[in-house]
N, C-alpha and C positions, 0 to 999 in steps of 0.2 A: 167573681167566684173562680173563672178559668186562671186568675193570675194569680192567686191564694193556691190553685191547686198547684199550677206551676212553678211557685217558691215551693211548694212543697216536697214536689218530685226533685227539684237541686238539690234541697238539703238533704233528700233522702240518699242520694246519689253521693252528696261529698262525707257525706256520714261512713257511709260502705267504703270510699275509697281513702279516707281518713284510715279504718281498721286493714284494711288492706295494705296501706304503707306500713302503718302502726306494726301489724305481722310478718311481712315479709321483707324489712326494710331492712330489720339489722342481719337478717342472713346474709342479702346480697352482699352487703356492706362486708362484711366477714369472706364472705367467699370472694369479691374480689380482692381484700384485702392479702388473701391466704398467698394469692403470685405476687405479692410486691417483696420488695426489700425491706428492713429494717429503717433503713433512710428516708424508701419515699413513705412508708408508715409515717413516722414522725416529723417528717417536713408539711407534706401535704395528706392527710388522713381522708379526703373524699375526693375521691379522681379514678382515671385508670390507672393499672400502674406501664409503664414502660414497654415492659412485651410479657406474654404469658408464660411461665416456664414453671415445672412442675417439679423445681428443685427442692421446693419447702417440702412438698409431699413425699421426695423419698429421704429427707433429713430427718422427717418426724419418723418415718420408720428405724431410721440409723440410732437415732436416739432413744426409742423410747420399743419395750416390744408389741407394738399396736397387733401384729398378728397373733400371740395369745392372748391378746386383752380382747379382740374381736370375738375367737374363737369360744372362748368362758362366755363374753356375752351373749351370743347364739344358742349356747347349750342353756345355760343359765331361761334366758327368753322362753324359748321354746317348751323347755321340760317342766319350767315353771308356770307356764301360761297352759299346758295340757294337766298337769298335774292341778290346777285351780278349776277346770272346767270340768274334770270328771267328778272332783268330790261336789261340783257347783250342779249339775246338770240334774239329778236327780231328784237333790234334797231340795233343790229350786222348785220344782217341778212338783215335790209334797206339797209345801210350803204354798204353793199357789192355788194349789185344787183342792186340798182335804180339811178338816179342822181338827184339831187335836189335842189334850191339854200340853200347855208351854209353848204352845204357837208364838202367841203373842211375847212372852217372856225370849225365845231366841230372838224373834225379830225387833224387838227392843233394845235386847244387846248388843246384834248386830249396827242397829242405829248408834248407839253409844260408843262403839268401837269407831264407827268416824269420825267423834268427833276429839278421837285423841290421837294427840302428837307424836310422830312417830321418834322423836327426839327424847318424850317421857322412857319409850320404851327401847329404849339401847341397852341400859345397865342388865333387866331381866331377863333380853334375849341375849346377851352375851353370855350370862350366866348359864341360860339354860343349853344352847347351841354348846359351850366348852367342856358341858358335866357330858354330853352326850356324846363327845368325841367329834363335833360335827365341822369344830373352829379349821376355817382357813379351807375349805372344803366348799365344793361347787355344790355338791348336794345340801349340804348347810343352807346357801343361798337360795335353794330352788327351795327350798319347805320354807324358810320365812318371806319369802315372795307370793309364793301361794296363798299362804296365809294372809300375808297383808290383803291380799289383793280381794278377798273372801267375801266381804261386805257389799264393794261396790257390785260385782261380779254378781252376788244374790240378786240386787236388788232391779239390775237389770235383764237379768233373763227370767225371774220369775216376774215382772212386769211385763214380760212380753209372752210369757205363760197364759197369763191372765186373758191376754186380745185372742185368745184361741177359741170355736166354740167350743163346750163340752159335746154340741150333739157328735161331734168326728169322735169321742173315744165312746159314749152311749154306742154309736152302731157301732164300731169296732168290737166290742163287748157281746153284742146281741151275737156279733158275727161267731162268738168263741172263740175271741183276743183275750190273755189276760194282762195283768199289768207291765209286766215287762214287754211283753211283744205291741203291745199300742205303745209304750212309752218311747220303743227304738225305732219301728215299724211307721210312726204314725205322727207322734210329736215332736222327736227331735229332726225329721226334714223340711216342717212347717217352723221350726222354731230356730232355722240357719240363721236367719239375719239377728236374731236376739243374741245367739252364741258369737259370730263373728264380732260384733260390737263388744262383746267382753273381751272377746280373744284380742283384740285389739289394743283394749283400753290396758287389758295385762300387760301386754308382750310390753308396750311401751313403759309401764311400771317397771318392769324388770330392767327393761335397757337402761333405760336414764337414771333408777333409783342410785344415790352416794351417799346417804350416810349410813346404813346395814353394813353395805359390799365396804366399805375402810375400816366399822368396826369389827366386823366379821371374817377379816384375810389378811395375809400379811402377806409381804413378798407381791413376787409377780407370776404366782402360781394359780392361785383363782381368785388375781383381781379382775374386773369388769373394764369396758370402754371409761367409762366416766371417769377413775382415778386416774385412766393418762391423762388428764385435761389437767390434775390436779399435781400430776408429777411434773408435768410439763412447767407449769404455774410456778410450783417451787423453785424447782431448780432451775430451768431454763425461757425465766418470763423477760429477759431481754431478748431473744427470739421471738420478736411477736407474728413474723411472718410466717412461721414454722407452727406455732399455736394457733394460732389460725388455721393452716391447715389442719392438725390434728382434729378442732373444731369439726370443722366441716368434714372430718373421717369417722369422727361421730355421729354423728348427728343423721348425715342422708342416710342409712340403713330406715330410724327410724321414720322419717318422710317418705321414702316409697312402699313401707309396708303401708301406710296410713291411704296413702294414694291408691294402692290395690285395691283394698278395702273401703275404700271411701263409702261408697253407696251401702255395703253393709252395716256401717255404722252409721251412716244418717239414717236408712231406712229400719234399723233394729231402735235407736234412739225414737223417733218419730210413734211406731209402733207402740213402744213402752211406755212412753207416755201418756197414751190414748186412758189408760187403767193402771199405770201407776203411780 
């Protein structure tokens, strides 16, 4: 029995660090690659390289303009990730406490909506984005980020809605709260770790999303990080030490937001779950 349990704790052990390599493997791999040359790239592709120099990193700025592609992404993230959470916070918040007719009819659709392709829908958000002046426009990006983002964002804070007692807004009530002053007052500082967990799950939406931000912009006026990966890619994919780094100049923004945040999204995910 002690030796059944003991194969069991191994494999549970090379299991985890199976996904562990699986996860963090080909970043390493990429970030050391980002200091090599062109040479030791393709001579030897798993090694150190030679000595560390941070030439790639500032050829990929020569090359390519990462500092407004940065910049669009930040404003893009952020305004779109606040702009999802305010239209998210309240109607989440109906939607988890009251019953209504078309309750179930939104929240059906909002189901339906994930499970389509966000490739079906390029041609009608082009359309609609260019009849409204909005093409090639950051604000453009921010309302169909938002939007995209709508569903999951419901689903997760009005599931963490739910893990709340009602008795906290009943005595709030008896107190002479009404619904707005319990709902700012009272629910949304119990309900940080549900919003953090969307705020999260958006902002990363926003940064990484590529195919909206190349149908939706032209030029290198409000494109996003992601198309340098893909202008890079075009034009200058025999530099792979330089794409590499660009790589990795995308990419960590989003890794240390996640790391900040980390315990708010495991603890709002965990919570939600409880009743969602």
């Amino acid at each position: 029995m002690k030796g059944m349990k003991f194969l069991l704790s191994i494999l549970k052990y090379l299991f985890v660090l199976t996904i562990i390599v699986l996860s963090i493997g080909p970043f390493i791999w990429v970030f050391i690659s980002s200091f090599k040359t062109n040479a030791e790239i393709l001579n030897y592709s798993i090694g150190w390289p030679q000595s560390f120099k941070i030439s790639n990193y500032l050829m990929a700025f020569k090359i390519a303009p990462l500092t407004q592609f940065y910049l669009n992404s930040v404003i893009v993230g952020i305004f779109g990730t606040i702009l999802n959470l305010i239209i998210l916070g309240m109607s989440a918040y109906v939607i988890a406490r009251f019953d209504f007719k078309g309750k179930k009819a939104i929240v059906g659709i909002c189901s339906l909506s994930l499970l389509i392709p966000g490739a079906a829908m390029l041609q009608p958000l082009y359309l609609t984005v260019n009849t409204l002046g909005l093409y090639d426009k950051l604000i453009g990006l921010v309302i169909v980020y938002a939007g995209f983002g709508l569903p999951a964002s419901l689903y997760i804070i009005s599931s963490y809605f739910q893990t709340i007692p009602k008795e906290m807004e009943e005595s709030a009530s008896l107190d002479g709260a009404g619904f707005i002053r319990t709902f700012v007052s009272i629910i949304l500082p119990i309900a940080k770790p549900g919003f953090g967990t969307a705020a999260v799950l958006q902002f990363l939406l926003c940064w990484n999303e590529f195919q909206f931000a190349i149908t939706l912009t032209t030029g290198n006026k409000s494109r996003t990080l992601p198309l340098a990966l893909y202008y890079f890619k075009s034009q200058f994919a025999s530099d792979y030490g330089v794409m590499f780094a660009a790589t990795v100049i995308v990419i960590i923004p989003s890794i240390i937001v996640y790391m900040l945040l980390q315990k708010q999204v495991v603890s709002g995910l965990a919570a939600g779950a409880v009743k969602g």
